[in-house]
C-alpha positions in Angstrom: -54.4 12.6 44.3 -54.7 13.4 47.7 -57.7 14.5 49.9 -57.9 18.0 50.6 -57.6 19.6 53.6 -60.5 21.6 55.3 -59.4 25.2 54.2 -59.4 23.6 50.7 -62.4 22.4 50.8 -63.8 25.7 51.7 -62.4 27.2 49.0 -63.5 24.5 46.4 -66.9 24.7 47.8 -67.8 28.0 45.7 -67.3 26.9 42.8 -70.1 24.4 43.2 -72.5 26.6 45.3 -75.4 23.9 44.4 -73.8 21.5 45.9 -74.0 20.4 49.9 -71.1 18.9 51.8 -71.7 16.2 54.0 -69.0 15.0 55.9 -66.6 13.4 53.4 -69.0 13.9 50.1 -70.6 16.5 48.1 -74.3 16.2 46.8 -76.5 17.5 44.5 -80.1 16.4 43.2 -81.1 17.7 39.5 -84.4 17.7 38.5 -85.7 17.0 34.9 -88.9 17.5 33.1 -89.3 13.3 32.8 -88.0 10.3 33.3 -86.4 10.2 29.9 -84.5 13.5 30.2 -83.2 12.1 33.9 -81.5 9.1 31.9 -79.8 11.1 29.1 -78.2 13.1 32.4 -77.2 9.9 33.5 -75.7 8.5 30.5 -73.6 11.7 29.6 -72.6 11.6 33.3 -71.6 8.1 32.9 -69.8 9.0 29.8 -67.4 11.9 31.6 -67.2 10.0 34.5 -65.5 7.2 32.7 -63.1 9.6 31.1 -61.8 11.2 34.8 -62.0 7.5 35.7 -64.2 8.7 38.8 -67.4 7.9 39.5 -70.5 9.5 41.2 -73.0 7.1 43.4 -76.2 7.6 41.3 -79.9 7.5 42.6 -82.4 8.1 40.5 -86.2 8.9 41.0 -88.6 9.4 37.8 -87.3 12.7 37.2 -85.0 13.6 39.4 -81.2 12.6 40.0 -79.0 13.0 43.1 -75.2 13.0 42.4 -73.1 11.7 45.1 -69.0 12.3 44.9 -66.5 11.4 47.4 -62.9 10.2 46.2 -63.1 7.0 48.3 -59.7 5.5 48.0 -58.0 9.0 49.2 -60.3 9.3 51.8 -62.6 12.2 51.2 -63.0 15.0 48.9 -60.1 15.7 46.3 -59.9 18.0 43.2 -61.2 15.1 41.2 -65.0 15.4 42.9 -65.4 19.1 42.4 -63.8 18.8 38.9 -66.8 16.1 38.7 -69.1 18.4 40.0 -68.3 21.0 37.3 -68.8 18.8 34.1 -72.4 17.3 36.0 -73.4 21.2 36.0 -72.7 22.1 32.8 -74.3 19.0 31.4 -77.5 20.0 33.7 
């Protein structure tokens, strides 16, 4: 899969409007009403991330999570991050 270009990324951007670029990655924090319900976003993001084979850098903070995506090996952002992006949304 290759990395898109910057008109593509523009494009892919709206369809993840809570997420913010930086440079070569797209982020998002989620918040959660504890620690516990935090970790069962993690685990079902572990769980879909597995499936795309692609995985988000993960930093988690009592109740809140940040999502990090970037598809390192290509170089930047591809269709696989804000596919990523998607699922962690709906599972928010």
């Amino acid at each position: 899969m290759g990395k898109l270009s910057e008109a593509e990324v523009a494009s892919k951007t709206g369809s993840v409007p809570d997420w913010k670029r930086t440079g070569a990655e797209i982020s998002r924090t989620f918040q959660f009403k504890d620690f516990a319900g935090a970790m069962r976003f993690v685990n079902a993001v572990a769980g879909e991330a597995e499936k795309a084979n692609h995985h988000p850098d993960i930093d988690i903070r009592w109740n809140k999570v940040k999502l990090t995506l970037s598809t390192h090996d290509a170089g930047g952002l591809t269709d696989k991050d804000f596919a990523l992006a998607q699922v962690c949304d709906k599972l928010a």
